[in-house]
C-alpha positions as CSV (number, residue, x, y, z in Angstrom):
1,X,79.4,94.1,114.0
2,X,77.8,92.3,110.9
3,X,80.9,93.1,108.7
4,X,83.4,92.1,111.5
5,X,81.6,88.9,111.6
6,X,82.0,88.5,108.0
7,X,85.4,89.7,108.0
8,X,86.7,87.4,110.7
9,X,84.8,84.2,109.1
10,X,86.2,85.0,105.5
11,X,89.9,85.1,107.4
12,X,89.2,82.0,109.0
13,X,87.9,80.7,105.7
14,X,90.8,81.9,103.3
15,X,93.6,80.0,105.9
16,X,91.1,76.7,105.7
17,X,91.6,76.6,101.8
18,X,95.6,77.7,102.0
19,X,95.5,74.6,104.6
20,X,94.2,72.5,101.6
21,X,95.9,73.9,98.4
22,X,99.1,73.4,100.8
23,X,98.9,69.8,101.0
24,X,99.0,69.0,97.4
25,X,102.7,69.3,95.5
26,X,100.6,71.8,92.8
27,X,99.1,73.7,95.9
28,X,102.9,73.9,97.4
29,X,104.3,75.2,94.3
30,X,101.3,77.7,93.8
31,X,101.6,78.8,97.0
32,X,105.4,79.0,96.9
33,X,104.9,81.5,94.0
34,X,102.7,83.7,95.6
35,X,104.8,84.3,99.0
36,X,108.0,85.0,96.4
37,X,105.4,87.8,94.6
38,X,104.7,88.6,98.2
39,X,108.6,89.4,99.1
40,X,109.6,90.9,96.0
41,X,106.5,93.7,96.4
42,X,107.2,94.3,100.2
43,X,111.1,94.6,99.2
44,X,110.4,97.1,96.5
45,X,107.7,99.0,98.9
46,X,110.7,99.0,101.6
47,X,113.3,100.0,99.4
48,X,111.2,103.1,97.9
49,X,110.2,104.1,101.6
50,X,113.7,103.8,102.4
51,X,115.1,105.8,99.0
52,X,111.9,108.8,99.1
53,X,112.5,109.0,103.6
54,X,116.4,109.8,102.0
55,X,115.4,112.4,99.4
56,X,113.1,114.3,102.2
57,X,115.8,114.3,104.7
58,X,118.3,115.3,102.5
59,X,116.1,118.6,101.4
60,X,114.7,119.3,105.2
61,X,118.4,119.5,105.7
62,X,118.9,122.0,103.0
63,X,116.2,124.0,104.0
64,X,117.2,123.9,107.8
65,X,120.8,124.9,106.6
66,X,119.1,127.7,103.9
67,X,117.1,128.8,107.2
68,X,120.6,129.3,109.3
69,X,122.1,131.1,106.4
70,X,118.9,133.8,106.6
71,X,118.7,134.0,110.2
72,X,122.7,135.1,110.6
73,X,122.9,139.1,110.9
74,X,125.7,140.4,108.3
């Protein structure tokens, strides 16, 4: 319970200070510069999810089709 209590007051603390970098023009430009870090990381992480959940389809399908070829009597 300690380190949820902890937790929720450093959450609660780390949107207080964003709140007051925000207001300054350096703050805005800071802050600006870490949500475009933000978006370029979560659009490389989606795009290699999406690429690798391609690859695996693509050889479940070959082994689903190599499965079919060993299953067929002769």
């Amino acid at each position: 319970m300690k380190s949820a209590l902890v937790l929720l007051v450093g959450v609660v603390l780390g949107f207080a200070v964003a709140h007051a970098v925000n207001r300054t023009p350096e703050g805005k430009r800071f802050l600006e510069g870490v949500d475009a870090r933000i978006e370029d990381f979560r659009a490389a992480a989606v795009e290699g999810f999406r690429t690798r959940n391609a690859e695996v389809r693509a050889l479940a399908a070959e082994a689903d089709a190599a499965s079919d070829r060993q299953s067929r009597p002769e």
